[in-house]
C-alpha positions in Angstrom: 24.9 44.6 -26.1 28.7 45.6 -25.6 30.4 43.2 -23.3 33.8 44.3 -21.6 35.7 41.0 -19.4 38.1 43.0 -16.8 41.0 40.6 -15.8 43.3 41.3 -13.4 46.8 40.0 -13.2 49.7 39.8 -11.2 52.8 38.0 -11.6 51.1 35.2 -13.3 52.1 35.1 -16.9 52.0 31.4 -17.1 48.2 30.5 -16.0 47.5 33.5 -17.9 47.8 32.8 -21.2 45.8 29.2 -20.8 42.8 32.0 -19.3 43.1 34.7 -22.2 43.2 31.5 -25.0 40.4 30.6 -23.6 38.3 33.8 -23.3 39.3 34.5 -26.8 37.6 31.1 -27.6 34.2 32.3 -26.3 31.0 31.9 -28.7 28.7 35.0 -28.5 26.2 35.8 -31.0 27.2 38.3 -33.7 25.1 40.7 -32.8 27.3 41.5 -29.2 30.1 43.6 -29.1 33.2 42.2 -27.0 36.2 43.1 -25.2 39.2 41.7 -22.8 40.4 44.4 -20.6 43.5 43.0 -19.0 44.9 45.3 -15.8 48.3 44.5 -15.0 48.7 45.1 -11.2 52.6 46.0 -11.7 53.8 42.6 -12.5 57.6 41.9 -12.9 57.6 38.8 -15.1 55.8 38.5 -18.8 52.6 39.3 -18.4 53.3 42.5 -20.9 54.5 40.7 -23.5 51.9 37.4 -22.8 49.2 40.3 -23.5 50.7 41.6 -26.4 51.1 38.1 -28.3 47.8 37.0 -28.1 46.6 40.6 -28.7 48.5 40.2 -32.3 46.8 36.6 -32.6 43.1 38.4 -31.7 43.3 42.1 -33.7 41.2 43.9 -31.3 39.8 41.9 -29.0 42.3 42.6 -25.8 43.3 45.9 -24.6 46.3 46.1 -21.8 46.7 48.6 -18.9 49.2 49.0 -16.3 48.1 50.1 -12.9 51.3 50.9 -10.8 49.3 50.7 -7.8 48.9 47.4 -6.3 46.2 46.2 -5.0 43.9 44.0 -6.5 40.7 46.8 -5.9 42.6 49.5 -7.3 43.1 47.2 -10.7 39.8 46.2 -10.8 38.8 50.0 -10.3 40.7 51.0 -13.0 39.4 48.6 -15.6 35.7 49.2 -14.3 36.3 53.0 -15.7 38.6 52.1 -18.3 35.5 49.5 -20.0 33.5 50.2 -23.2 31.4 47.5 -22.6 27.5 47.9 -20.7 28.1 44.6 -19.1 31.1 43.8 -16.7 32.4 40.6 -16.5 35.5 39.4 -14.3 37.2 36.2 -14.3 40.8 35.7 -12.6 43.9 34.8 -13.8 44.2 30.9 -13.0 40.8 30.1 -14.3 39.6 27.6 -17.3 36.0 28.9 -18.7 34.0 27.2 -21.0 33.0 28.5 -24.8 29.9 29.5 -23.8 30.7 31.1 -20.5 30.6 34.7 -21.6 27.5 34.4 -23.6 25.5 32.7 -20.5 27.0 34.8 -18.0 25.8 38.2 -19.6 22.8 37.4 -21.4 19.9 38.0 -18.4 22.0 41.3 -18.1 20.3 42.8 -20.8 17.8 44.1 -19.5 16.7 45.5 -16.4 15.5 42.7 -14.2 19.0 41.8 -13.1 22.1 43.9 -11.8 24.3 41.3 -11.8 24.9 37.2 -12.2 27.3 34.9 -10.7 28.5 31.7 -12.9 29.4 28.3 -11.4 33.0 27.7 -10.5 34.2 24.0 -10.4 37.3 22.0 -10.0 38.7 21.0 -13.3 38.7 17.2 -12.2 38.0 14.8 -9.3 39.6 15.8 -5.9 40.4 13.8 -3.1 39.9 16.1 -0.3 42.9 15.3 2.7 41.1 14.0 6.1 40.8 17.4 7.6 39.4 19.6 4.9 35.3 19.5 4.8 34.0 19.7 0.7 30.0 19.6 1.3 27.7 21.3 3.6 27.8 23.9 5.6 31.0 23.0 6.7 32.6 22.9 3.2 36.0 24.3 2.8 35.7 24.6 -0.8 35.1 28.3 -1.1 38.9 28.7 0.5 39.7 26.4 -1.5 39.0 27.2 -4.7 36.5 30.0 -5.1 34.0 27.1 -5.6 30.6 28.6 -6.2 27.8 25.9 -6.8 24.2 25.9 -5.9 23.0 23.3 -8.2 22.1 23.1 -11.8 18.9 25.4 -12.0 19.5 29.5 -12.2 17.5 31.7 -9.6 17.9 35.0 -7.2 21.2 34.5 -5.7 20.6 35.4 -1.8 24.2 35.7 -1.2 27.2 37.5 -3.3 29.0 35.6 -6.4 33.0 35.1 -5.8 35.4 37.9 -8.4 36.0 34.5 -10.0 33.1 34.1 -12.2 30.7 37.3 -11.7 29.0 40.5 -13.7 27.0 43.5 -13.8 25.8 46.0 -15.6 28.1 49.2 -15.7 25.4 51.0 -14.7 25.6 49.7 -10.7 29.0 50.8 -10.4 27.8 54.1 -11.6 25.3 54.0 -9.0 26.9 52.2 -6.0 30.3 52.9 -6.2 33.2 50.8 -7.0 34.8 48.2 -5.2 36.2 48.9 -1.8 40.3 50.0 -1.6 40.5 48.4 1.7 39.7 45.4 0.9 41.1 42.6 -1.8 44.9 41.6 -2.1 47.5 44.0 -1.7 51.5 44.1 -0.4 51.6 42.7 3.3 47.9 41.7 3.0 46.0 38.9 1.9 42.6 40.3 3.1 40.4 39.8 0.4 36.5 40.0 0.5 36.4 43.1 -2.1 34.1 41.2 -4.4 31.6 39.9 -2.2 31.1 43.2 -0.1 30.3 44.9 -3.7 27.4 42.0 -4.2 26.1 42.5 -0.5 26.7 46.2 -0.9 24.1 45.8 -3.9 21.5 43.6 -2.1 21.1 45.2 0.4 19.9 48.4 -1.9 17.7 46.0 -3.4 18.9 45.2 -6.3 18.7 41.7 -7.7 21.3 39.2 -9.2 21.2 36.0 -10.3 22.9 32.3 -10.3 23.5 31.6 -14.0 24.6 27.2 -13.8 25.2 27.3 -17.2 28.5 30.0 -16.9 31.1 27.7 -15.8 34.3 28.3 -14.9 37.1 25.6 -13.3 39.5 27.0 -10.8 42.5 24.6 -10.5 44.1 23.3 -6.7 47.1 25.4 -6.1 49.8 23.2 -4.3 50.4 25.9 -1.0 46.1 26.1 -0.5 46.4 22.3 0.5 48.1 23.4 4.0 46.6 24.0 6.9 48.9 27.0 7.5 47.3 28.4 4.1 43.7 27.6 5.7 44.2 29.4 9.0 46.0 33.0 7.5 42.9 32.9 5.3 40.2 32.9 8.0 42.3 35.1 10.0 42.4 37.9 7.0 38.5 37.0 6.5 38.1 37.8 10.1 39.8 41.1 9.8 37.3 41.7 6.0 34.4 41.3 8.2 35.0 44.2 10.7 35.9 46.1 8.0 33.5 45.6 6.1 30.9 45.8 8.9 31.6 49.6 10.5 30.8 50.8 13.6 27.9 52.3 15.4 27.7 55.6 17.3 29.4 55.4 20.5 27.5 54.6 24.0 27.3 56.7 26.7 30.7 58.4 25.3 32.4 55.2 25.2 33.8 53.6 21.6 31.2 50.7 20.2 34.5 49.4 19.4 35.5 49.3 22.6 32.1 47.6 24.1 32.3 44.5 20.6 36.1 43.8 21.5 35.0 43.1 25.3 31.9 40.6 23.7 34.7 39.3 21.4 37.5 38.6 24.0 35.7 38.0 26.9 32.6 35.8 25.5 32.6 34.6 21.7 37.0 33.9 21.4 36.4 31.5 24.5 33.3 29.8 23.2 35.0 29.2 19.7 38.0 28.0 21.4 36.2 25.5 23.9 33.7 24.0 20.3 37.0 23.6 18.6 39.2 21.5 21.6 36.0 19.4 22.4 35.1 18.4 18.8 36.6 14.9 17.9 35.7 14.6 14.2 38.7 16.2 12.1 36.9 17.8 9.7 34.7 19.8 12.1 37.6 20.1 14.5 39.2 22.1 12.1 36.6 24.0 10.8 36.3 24.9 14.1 39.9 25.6 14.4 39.8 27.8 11.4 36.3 30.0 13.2 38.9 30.5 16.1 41.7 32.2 13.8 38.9 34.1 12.5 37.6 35.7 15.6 41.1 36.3 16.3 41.4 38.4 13.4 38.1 40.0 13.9 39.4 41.1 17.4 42.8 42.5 16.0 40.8 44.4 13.1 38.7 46.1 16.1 41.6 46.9 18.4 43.2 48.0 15.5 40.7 50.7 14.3 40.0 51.5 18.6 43.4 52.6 18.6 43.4 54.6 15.5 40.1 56.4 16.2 41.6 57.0 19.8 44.6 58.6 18.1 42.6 60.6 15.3 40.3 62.1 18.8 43.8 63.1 20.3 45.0 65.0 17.5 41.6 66.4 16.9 40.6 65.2 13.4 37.6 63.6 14.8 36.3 60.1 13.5 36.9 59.1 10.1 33.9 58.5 8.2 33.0 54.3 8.2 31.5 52.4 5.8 27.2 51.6 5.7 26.4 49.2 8.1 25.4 45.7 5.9 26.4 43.3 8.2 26.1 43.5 11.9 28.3 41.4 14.6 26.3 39.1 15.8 27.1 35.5 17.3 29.9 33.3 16.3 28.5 30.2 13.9 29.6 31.1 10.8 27.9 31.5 7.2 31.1 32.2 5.1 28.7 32.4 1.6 26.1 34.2 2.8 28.7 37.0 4.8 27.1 37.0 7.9 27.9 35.4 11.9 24.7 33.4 12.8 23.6 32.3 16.5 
């Protein structure tokens, strides 16, 4: 089996070399082939030189590209079609991963059972969460957090898509379904993310199958700024916005925009009910989980007036409507399933 790890970087020279010493650390068995693609997303401090020291302490084990583009999609494109390997793996920049990571993380791909796995993400040590953030249940804030990913300590079909953190697939699914969205994931004057989760529902809902592997463990570390609320409510907001992207639109009805009939459901029924579960719950931690659903449907509604006005303009200038994306997740109801990338009633 070749193996390529696709790592994406930007302005992060410092947490990356911890990663990269500790990727290069991994224990395969001899018989697997191995790379570390680093993609350097147009960083201005060291990551170029970071690369190219550890390269000369590894002799062919990494292999750096530049992608003047930024964006974190159009990196982790680029390093899909740049790999050697049959098996993908992705781990970020900030991340610890233990020896045996790799080598737990790949092995069910080889074959053709699975299409992809999704390793457990941890915090490196105990965390005292402040009174307002929830860090269990449906409720838990730990996926904003940290990328946390834990289902427990036995593997089985993941029913919902593994975070870019700790995730692969075989090469041959990008082949076949396309590679991760360009509008989606980080870029300048964005922060909407969501580009690695839409790929995994993008592949379950053709069917394919991927898998919870408890044994690929990865830590993500508590950046100071995510302990804000202010932090907590720009990310639901840019979540809300991934959604109706990710979601499309319908046909139109009787000649009028779908867009136009979902922003009235949004405005006029779902913002208000959000709004009115948020002021009336007294616990903290549910208020503001609630708080944080409202600044998502407020980014959900800005998405949809956004892409009403530019469809209304496209029909005025006569280049007719551009061509959305499949249909996986439909609008629905506002309680929120952030994991499993879908509004239940």
């Amino acid at each position: 089996m070749k193996i390529t790890v696709i790592l994406c970087t930007y302005n992060r020279c410092q947490s990356l070399v911890n990663t990269l010493e500790d990727v290069a650390a991994s224990k395969l068995e001899d018989s697997v082939e191995w790379e570390v693609l680093v993609v350097d997303n147009n960083s201005k401090d060291r990551t170029r030189e970071v690369v190219a020291e550890i390269s000369r302490r590894y002799p062919g084990r990494f292999r750096y590209l530049f992608e003047p583009q930024q964006g974190k999609s159009y990196a982790l494109n680029t390093g899909v079609r740049e790999a050697r390997g049959h098996v993908l793996a992705f781990v970020d920049d900030d991340v610890a991963v233990e020896p045996t990571w790799l080598q737990n993380l790949t092995a069910p791909l080889d074959g053709g059972k699975w299409a992809g796995a999704g390793g457990r993400t941890l915090l490196p040590g105990a965390f005292s969460p402040p009174e307002w953030m929830t860090m269990e249940g449906r409720d838990s804030q730990g996926d904003v957090l940290a990328a946390l990913f834990d289902i427990g300590p036995e593997p089985c079909e993941l029913n919902r898509p593994p975070y870019g953190t700790n995730m692969a697939f075989r090469r041959e699914m990008f082949e076949k379904h396309g590679l991760f969205r360009t509008d989606l994931g980080p870029q300048p004057g964005s922060e909407i993310r969501s580009e690695d989760t839409e790929f995994g529902r993008r592949l379950m809902a053709a069917g394919e199958k991927l898998r919870y592997e408890p044994s690929a463990i990865a830590y993500h570390p508590v950046h100071e700024n995510r302990m804000q609320k202010s932090f907590f409510l720009r990310w639901h907001f840019d979540f809300g916005r991934a959604m109706v992207r990710e979601w499309g639109f319908g046909p139109d009805i009787l000649g009028i925009s779908r867009r136009g009939f979902t922003l009235f459901k949004f405005v006029a029924t779902i913002l208000p009910f959000a709004t009115l579960r948020w002021v009336v719950t007294l616990n903290p931690r549910r208020r503001f989980f609630h708080k944080c659903w409202v600044w998502a449907t407020a980014g959900q509604i800005v998405e949809i007036h956004r892409q009403w006005q530019n469809a209304r303009e496209r029909s005025r200038s006569g280049q007719g409507e551009a061509a959305a994306p499949k249909l996986t997740v439909a609008p629905r109801d506002f309680t929120p399933s952030r994991r499993e990338g879908r509004l239940e009633i």
